[in-house]
N, CA, C and O atoms as CSV, one atom per row, in Angstrom:
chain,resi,resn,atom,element,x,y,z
A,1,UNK,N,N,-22.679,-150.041,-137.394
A,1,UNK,CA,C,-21.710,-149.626,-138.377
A,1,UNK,C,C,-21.356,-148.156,-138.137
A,1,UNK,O,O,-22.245,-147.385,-137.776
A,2,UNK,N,N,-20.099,-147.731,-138.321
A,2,UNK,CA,C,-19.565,-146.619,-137.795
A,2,UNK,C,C,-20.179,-145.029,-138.860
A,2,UNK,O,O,-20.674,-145.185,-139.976
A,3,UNK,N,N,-20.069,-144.171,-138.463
A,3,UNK,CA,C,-20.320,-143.223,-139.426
A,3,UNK,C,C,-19.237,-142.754,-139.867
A,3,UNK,O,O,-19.223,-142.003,-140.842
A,4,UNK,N,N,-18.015,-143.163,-139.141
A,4,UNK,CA,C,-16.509,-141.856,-139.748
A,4,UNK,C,C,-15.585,-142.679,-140.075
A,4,UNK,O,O,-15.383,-143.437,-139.126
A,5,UNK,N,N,-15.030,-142.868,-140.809
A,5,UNK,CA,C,-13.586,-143.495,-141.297
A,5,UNK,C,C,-12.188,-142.788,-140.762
A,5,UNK,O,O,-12.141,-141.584,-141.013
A,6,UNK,N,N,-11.362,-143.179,-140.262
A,6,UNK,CA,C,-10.072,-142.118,-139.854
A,6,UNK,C,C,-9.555,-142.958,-140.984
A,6,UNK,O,O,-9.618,-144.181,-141.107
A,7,UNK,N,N,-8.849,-141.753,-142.061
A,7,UNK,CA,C,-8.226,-142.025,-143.183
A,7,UNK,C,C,-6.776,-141.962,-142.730
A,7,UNK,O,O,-6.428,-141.497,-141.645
A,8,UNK,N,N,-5.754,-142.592,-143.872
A,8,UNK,CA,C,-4.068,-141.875,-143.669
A,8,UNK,C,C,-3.955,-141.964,-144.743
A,8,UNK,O,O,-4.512,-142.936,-145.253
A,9,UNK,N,N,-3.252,-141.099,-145.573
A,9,UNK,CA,C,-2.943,-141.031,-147.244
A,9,UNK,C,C,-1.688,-140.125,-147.432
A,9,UNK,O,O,-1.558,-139.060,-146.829
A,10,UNK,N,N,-0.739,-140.643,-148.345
A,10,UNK,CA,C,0.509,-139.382,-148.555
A,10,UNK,C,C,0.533,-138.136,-148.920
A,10,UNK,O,O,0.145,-137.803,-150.040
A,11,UNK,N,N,0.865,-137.507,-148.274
A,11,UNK,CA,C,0.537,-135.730,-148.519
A,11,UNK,C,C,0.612,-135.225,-150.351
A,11,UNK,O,O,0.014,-134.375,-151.010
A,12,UNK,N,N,1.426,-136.019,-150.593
A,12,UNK,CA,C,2.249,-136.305,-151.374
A,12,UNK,C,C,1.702,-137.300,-152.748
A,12,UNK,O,O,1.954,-138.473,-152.470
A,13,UNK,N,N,0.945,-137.167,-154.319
A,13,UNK,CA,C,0.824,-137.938,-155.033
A,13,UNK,C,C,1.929,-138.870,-155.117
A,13,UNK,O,O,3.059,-138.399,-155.250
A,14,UNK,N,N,1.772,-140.099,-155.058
A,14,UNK,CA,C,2.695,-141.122,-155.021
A,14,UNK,C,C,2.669,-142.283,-155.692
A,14,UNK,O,O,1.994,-143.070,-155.029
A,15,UNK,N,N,3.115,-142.848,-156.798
A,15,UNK,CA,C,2.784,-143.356,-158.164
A,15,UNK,C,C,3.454,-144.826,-157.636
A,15,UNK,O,O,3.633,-145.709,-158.475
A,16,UNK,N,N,3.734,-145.004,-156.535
A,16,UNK,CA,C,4.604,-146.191,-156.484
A,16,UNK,C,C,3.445,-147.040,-155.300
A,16,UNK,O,O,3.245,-146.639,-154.153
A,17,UNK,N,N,2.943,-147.985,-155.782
A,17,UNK,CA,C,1.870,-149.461,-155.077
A,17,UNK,C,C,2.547,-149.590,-153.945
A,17,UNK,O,O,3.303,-150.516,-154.241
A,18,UNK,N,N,2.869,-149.213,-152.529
A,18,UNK,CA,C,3.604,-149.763,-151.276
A,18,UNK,C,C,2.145,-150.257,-150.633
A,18,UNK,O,O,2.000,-149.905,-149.462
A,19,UNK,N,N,1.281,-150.850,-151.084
A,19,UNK,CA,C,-0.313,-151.254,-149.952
A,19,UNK,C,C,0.280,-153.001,-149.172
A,19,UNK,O,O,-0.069,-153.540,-148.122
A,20,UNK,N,N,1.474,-153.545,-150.464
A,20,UNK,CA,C,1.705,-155.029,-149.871
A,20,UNK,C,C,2.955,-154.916,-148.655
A,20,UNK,O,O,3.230,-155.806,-147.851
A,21,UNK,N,N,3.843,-153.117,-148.800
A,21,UNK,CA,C,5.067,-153.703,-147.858
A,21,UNK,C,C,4.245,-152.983,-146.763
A,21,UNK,O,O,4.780,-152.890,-145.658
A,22,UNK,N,N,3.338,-152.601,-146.890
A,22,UNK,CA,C,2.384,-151.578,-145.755
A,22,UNK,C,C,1.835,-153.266,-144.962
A,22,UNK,O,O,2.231,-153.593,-143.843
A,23,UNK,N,N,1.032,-154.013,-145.683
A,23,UNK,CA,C,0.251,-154.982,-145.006
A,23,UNK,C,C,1.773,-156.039,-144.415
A,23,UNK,O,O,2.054,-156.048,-143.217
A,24,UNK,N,N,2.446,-156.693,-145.241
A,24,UNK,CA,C,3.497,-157.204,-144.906
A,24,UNK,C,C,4.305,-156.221,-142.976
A,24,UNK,O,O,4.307,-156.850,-141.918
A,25,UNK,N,N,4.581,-155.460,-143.031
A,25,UNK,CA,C,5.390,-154.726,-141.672
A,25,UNK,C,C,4.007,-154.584,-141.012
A,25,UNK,O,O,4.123,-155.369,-140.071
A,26,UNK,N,N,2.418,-153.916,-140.904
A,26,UNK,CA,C,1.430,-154.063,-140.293
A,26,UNK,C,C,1.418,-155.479,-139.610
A,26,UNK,O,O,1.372,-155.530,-138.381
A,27,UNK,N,N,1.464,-156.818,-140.480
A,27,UNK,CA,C,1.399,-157.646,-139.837
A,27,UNK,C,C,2.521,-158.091,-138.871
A,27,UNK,O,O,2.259,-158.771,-137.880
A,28,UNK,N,N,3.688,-157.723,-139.157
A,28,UNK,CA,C,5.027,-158.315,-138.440
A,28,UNK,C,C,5.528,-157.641,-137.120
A,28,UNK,O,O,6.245,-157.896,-136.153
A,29,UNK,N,N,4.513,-156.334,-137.775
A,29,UNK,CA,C,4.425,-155.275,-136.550
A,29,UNK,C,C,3.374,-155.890,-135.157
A,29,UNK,O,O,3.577,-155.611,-133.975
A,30,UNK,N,N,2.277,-156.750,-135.669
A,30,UNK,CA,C,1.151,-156.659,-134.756
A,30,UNK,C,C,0.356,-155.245,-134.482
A,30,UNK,O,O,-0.140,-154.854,-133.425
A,31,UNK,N,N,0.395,-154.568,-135.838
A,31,UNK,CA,C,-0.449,-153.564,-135.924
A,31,UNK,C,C,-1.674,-154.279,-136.534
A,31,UNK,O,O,-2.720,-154.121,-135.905
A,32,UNK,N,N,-1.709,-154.764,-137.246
A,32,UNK,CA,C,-3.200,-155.702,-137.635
A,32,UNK,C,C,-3.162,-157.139,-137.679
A,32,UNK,O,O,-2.073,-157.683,-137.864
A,33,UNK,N,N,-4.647,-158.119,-137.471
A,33,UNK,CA,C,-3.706,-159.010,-136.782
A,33,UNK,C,C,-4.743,-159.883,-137.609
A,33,UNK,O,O,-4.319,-159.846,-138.764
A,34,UNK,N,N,-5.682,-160.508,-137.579
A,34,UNK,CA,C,-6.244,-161.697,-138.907
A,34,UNK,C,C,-6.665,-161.251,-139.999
A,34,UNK,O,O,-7.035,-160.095,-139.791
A,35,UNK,N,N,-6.842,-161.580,-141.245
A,35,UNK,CA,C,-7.556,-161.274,-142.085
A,35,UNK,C,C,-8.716,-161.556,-142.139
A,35,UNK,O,O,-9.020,-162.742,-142.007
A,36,UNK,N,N,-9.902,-160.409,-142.384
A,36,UNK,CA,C,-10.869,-160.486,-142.394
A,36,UNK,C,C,-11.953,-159.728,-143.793
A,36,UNK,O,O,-11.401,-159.663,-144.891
A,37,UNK,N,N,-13.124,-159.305,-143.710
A,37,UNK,CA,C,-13.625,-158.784,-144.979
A,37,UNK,C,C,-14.461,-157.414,-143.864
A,37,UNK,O,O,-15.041,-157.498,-142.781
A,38,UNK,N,N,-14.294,-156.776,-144.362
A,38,UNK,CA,C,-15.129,-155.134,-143.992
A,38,UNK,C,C,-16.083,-154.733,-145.431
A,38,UNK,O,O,-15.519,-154.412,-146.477
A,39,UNK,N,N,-17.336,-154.795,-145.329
A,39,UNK,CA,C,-18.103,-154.348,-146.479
A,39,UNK,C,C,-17.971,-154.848,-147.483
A,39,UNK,O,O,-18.337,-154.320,-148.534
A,40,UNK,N,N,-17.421,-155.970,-147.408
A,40,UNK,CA,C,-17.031,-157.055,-148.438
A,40,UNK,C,C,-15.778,-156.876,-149.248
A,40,UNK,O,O,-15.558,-157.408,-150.337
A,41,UNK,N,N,-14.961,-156.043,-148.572
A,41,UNK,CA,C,-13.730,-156.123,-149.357
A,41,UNK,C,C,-12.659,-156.772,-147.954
A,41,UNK,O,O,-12.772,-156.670,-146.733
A,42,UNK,N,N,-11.915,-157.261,-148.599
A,42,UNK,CA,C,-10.635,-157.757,-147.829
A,42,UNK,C,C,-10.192,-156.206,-146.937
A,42,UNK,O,O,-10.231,-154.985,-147.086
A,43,UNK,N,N,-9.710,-157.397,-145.817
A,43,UNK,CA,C,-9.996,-156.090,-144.419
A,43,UNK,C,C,-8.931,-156.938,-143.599
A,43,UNK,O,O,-8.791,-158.137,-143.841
A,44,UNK,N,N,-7.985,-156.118,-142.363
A,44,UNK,CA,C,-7.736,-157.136,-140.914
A,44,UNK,C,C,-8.813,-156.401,-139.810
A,44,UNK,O,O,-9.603,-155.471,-139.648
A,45,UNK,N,N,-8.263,-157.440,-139.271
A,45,UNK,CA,C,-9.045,-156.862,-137.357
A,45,UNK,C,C,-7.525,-155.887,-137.338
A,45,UNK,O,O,-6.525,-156.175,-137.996
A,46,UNK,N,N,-7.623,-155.031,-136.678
A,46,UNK,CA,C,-7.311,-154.359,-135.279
A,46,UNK,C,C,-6.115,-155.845,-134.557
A,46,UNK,O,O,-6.476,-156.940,-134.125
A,47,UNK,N,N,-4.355,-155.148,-134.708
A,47,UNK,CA,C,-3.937,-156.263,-133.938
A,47,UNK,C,C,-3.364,-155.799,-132.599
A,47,UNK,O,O,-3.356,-154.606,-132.294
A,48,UNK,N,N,-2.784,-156.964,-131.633
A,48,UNK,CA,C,-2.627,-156.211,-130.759
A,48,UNK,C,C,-1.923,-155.109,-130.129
A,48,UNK,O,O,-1.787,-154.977,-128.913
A,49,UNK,N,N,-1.337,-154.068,-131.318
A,49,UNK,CA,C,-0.261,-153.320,-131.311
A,49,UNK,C,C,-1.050,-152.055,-131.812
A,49,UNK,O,O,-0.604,-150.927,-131.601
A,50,UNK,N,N,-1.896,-152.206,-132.290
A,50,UNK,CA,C,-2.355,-151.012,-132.661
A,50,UNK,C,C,-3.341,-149.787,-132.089
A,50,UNK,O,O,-3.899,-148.897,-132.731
A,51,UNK,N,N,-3.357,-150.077,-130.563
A,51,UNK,CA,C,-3.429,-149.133,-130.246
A,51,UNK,C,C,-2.540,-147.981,-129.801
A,51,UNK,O,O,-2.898,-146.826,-129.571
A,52,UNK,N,N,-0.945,-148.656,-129.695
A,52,UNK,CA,C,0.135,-148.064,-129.583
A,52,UNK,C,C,0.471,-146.507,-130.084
A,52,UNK,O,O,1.225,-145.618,-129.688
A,53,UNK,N,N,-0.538,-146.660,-131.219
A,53,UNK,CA,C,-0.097,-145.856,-132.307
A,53,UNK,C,C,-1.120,-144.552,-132.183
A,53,UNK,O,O,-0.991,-143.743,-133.101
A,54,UNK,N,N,-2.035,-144.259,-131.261
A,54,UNK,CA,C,-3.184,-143.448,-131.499
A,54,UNK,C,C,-3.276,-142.669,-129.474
A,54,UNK,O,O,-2.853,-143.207,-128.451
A,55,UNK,N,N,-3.805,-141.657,-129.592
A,55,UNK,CA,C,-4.370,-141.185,-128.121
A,55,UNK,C,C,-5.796,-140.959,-128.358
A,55,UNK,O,O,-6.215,-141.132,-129.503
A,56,UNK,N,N,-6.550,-140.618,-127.487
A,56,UNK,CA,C,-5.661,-141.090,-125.356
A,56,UNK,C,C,-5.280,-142.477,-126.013
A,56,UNK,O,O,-5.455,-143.177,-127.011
A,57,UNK,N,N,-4.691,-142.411,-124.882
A,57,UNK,CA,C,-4.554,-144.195,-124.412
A,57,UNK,C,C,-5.312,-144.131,-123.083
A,57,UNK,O,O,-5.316,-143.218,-122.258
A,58,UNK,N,N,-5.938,-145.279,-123.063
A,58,UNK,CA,C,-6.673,-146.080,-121.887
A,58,UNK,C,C,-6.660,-146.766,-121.420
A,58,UNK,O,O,-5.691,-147.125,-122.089
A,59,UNK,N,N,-6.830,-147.800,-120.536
A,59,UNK,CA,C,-6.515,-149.469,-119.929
A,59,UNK,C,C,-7.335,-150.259,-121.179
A,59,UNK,O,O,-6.743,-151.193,-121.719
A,60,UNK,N,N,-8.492,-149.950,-121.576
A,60,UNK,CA,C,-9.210,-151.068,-122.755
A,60,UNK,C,C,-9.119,-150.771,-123.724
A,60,UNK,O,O,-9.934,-151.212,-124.535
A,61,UNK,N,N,-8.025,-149.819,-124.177
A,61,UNK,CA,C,-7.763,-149.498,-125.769
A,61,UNK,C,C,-7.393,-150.803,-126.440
A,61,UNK,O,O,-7.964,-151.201,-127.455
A,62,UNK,N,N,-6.124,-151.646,-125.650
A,62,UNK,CA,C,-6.093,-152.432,-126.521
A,62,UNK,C,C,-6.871,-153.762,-126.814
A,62,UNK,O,O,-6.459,-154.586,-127.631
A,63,UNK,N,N,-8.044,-153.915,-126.078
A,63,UNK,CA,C,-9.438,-154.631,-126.591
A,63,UNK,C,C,-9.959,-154.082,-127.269
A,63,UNK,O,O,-10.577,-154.662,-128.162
A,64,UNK,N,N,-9.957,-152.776,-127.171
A,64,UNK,CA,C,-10.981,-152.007,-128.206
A,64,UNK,C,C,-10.501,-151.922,-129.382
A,64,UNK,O,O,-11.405,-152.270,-130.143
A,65,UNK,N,N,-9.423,-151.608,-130.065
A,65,UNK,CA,C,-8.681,-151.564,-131.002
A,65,UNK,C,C,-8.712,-152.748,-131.955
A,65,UNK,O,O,-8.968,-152.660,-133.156
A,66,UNK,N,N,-8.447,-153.784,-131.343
A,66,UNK,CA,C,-8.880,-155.376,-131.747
A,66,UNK,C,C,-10.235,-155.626,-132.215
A,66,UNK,O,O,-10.252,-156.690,-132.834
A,67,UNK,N,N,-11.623,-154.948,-132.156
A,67,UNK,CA,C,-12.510,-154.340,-132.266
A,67,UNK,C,C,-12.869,-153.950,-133.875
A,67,UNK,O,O,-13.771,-154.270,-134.649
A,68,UNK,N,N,-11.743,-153.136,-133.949
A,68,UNK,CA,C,-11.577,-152.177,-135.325
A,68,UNK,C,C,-11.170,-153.204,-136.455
A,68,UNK,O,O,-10.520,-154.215,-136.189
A,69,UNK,N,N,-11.506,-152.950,-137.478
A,69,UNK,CA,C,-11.093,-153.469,-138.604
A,69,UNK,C,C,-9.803,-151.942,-140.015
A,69,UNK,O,O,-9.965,-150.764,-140.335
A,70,UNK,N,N,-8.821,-152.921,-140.312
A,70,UNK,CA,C,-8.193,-151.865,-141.059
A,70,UNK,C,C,-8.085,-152.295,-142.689
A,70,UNK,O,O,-7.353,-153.207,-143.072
A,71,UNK,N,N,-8.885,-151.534,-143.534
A,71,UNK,CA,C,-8.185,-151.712,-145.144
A,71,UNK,C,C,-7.144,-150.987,-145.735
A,71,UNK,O,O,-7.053,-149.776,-145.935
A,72,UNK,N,N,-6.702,-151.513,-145.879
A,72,UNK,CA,C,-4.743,-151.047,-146.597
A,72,UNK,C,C,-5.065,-150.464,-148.184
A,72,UNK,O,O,-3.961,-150.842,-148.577
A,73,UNK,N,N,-5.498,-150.026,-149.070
A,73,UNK,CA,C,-6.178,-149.722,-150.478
A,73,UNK,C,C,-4.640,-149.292,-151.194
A,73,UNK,O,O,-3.733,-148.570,-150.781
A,74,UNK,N,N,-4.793,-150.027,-152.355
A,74,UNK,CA,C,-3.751,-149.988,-153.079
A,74,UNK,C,C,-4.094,-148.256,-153.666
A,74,UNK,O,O,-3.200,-147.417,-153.556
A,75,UNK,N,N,-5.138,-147.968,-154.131
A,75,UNK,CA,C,-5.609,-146.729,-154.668
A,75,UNK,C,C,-6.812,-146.519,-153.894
A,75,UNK,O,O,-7.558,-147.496,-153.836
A,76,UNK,N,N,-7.339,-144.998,-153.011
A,76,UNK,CA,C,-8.628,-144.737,-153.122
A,76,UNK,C,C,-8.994,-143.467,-152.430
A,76,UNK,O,O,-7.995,-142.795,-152.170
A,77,UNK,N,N,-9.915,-143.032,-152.122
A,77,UNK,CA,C,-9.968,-141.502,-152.430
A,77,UNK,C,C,-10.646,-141.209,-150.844
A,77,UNK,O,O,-11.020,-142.082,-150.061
A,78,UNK,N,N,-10.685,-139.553,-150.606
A,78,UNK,CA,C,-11.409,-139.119,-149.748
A,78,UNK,C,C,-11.515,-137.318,-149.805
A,78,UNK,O,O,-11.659,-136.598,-150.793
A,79,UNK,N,N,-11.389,-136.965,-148.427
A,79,UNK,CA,C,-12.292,-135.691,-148.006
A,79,UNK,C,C,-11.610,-135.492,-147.548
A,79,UNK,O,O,-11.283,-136.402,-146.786
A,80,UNK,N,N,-10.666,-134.151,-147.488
A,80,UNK,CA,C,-9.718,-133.711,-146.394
A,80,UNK,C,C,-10.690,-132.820,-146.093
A,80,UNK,O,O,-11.047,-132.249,-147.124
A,81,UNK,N,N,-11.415,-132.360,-144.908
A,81,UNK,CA,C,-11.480,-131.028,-144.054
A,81,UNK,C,C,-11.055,-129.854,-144.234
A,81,UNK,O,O,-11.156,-129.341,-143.119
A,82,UNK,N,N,-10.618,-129.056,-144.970
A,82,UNK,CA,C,-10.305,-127.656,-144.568
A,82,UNK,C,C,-10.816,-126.543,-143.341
A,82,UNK,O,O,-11.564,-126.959,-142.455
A,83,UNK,N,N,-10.492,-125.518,-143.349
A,83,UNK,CA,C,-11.049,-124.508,-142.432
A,83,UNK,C,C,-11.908,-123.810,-143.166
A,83,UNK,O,O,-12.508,-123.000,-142.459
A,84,UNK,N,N,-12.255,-123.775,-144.395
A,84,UNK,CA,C,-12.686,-123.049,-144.870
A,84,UNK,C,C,-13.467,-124.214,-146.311
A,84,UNK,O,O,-14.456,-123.902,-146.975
A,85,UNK,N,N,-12.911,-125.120,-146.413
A,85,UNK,CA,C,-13.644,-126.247,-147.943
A,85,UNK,C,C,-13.229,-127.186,-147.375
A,85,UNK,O,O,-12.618,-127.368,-146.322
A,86,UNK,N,N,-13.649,-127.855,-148.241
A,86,UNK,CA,C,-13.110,-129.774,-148.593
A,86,UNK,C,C,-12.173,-129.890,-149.502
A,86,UNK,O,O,-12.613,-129.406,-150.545
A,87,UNK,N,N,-10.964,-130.337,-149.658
A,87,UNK,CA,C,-10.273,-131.170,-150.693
A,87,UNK,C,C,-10.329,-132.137,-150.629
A,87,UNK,O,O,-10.425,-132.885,-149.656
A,88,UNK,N,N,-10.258,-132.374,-152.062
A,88,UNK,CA,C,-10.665,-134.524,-152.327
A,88,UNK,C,C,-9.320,-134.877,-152.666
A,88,UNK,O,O,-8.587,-134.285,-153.458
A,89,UNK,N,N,-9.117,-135.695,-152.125
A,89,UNK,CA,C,-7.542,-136.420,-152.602
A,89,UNK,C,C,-7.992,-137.569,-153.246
A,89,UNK,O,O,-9.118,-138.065,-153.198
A,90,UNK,N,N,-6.767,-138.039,-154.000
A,90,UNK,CA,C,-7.093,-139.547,-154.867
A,90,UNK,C,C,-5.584,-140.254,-154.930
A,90,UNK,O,O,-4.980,-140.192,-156.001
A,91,UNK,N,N,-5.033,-140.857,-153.909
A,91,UNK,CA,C,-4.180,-141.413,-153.560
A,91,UNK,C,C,-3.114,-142.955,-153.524
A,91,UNK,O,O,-2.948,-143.019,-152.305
A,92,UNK,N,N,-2.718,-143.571,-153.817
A,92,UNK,CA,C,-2.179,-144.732,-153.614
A,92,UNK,C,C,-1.684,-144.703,-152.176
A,92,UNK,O,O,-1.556,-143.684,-151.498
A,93,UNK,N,N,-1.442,-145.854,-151.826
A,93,UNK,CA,C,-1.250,-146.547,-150.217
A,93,UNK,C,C,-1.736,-145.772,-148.943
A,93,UNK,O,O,-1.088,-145.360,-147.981
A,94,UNK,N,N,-3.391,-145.682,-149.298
A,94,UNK,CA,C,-4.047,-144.913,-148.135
A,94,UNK,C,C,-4.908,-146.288,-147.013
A,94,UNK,O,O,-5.492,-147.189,-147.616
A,95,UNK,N,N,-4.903,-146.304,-145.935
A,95,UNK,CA,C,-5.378,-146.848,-145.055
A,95,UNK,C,C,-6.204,-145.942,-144.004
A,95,UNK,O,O,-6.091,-144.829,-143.489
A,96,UNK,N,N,-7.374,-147.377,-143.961
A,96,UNK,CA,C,-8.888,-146.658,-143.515
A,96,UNK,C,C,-8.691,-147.685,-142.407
A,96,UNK,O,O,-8.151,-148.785,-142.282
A,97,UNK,N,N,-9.658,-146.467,-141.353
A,97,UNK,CA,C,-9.417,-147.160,-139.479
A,97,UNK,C,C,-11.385,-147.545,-139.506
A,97,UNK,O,O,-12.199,-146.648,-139.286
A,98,UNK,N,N,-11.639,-148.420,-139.690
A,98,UNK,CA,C,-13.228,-148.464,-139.647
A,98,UNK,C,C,-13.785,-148.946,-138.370
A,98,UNK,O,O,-13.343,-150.054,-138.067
A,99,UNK,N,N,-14.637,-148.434,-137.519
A,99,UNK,CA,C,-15.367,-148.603,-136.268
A,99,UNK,C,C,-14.846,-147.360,-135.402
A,99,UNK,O,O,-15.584,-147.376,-134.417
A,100,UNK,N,N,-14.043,-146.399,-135.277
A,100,UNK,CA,C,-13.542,-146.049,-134.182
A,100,UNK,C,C,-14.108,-144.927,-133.573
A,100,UNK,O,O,-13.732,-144.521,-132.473
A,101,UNK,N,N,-15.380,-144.176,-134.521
A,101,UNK,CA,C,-16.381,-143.902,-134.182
A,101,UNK,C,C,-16.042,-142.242,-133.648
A,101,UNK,O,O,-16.873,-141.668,-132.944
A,102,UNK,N,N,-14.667,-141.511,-134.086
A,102,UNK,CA,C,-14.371,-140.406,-133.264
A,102,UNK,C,C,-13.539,-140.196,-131.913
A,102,UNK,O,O,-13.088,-139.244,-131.278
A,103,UNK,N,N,-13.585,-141.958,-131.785
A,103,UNK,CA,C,-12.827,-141.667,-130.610
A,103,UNK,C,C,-11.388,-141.674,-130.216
A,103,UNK,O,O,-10.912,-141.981,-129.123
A,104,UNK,N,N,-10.643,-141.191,-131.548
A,104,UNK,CA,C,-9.511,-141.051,-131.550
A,104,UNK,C,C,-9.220,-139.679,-131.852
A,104,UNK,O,O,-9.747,-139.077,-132.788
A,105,UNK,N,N,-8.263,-139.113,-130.949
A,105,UNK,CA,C,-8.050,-137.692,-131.003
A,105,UNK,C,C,-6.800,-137.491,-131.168
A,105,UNK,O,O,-6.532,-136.333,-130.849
A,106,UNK,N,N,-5.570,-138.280,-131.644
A,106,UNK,CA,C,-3.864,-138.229,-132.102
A,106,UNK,C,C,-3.474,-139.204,-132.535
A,106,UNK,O,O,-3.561,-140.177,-131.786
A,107,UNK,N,N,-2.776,-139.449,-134.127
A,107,UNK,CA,C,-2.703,-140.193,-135.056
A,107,UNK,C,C,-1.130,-139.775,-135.602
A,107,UNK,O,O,-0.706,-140.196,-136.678
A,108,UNK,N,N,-0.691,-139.285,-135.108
A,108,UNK,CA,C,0.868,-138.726,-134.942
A,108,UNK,C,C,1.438,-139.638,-135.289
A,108,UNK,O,O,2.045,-139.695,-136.358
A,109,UNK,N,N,1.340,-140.797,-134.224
A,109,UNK,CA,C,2.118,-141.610,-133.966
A,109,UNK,C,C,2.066,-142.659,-135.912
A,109,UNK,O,O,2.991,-142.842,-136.703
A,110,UNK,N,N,0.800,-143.027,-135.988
A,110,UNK,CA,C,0.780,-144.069,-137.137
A,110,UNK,C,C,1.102,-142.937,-138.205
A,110,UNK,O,O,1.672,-143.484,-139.149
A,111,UNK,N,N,0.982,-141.789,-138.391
A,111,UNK,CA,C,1.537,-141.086,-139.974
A,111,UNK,C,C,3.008,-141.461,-139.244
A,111,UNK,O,O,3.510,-142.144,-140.137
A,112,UNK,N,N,3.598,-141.440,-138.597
A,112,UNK,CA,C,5.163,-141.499,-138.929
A,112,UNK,C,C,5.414,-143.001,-138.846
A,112,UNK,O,O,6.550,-143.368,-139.147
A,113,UNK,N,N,4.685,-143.756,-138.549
A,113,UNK,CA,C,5.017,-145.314,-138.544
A,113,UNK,C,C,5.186,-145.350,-140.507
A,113,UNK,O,O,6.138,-145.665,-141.221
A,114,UNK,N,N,3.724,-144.850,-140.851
A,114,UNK,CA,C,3.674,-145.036,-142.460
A,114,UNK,C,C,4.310,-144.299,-142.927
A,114,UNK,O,O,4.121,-144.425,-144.137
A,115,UNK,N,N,5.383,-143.128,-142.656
A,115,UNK,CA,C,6.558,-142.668,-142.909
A,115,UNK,C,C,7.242,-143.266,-143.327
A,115,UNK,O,O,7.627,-143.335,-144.494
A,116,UNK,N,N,7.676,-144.105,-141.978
A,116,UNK,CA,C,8.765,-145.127,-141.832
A,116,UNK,C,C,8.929,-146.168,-142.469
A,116,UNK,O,O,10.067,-146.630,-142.555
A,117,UNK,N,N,7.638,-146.931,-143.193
A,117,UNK,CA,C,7.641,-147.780,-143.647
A,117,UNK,C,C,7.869,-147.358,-145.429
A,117,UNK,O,O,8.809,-147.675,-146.158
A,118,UNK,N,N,6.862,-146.691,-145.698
A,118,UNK,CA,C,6.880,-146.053,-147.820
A,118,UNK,C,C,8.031,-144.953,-147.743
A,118,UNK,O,O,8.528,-144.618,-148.818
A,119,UNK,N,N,8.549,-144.301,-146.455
A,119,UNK,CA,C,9.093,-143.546,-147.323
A,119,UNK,C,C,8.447,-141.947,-147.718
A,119,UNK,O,O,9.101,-141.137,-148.376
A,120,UNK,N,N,7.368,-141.732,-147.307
A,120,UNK,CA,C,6.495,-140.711,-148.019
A,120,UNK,C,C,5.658,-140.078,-146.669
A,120,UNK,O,O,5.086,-140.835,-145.884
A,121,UNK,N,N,5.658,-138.651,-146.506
A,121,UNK,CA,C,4.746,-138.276,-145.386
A,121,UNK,C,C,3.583,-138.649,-145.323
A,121,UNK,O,O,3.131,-139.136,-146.359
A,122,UNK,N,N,2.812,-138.580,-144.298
A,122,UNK,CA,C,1.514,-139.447,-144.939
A,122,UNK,C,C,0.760,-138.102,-143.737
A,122,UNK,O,O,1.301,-137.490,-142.815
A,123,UNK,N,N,-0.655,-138.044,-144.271
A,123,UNK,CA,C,-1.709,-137.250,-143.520
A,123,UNK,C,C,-2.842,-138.061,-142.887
A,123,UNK,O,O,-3.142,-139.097,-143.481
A,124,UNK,N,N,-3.420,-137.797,-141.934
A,124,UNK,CA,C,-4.683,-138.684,-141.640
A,124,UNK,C,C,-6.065,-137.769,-140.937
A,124,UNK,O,O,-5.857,-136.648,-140.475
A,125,UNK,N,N,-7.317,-138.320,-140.924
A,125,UNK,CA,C,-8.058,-136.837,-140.569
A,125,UNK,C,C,-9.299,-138.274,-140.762
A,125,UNK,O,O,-9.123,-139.392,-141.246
A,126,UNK,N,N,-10.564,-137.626,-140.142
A,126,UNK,CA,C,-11.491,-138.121,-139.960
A,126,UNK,C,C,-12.391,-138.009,-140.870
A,126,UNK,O,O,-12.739,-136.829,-140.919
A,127,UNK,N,N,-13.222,-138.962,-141.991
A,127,UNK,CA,C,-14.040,-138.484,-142.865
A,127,UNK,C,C,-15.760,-138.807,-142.525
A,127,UNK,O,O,-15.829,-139.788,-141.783
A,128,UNK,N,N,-16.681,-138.432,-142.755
A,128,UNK,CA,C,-17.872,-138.812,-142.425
A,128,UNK,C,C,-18.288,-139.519,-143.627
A,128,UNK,O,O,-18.152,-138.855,-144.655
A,129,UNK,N,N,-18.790,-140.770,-143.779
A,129,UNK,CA,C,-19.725,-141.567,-144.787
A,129,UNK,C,C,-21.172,-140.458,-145.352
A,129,UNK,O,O,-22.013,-140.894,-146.139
């Protein structure tokens, strides 16, 4: 089981539920691809599009990615990093990358996918359990 979660959440408090048109375009996208359960909550695998969205890229990213499991959370919270503290955010339509263990170093690409999709900037950053 992984120790770090890569979070994405709107920079932005955002009062409007987008977690179903997020899972709805994820799936149509082939950004996540069966439904599954992570820690006992409703979860997908990793689909085959989603490594598209992250660096490096590698030749077995997209096995590895498939690998990963993603929860879409209508509401839920985390740890931003500072340079100097922590801020806690408490967010609607934040999505958690579970397994990936650090080894993603550019997430560029999926905050502007979830741009594209709500409407709303979105941030993402690595949290430790």
């Amino acid at each position: 089981m992984s120790d770090l979660i890569l979070k994405f959440w709107p920079e932005e408090d955002v009062q409007i539920d987008r977690a179903e048109l997020i899972k709805i375009t994820f799936k149509q996208k082939s950004i996540v691809g069966e439904e599954s359960k992570y820690w006992g909550k409703p979860a997908f695998k990793g689909g085959n599009r989603l490594s598209e969205y992250f660096e490096p890229k590698w030749d077995l990213a997209p096995r590895y990615f498939t690998t990963l499991f993603l929860v879409i959370h209508e509401c839920d919270y985390g740890i931003e990093h500072g340079s100097e503290d922590f801020v806690y955010f408490d967010r609607n339509n934040v999505v958690s990358l579970f397994g990936a263990d650090g080894t993603i170093e550019n997430w560029t690409d999926m905050c502007s996918e979830l741009e594209s999709i709500t409407g709303d900037k979105y941030k993402g950053g690595w949290e430790i359990l």
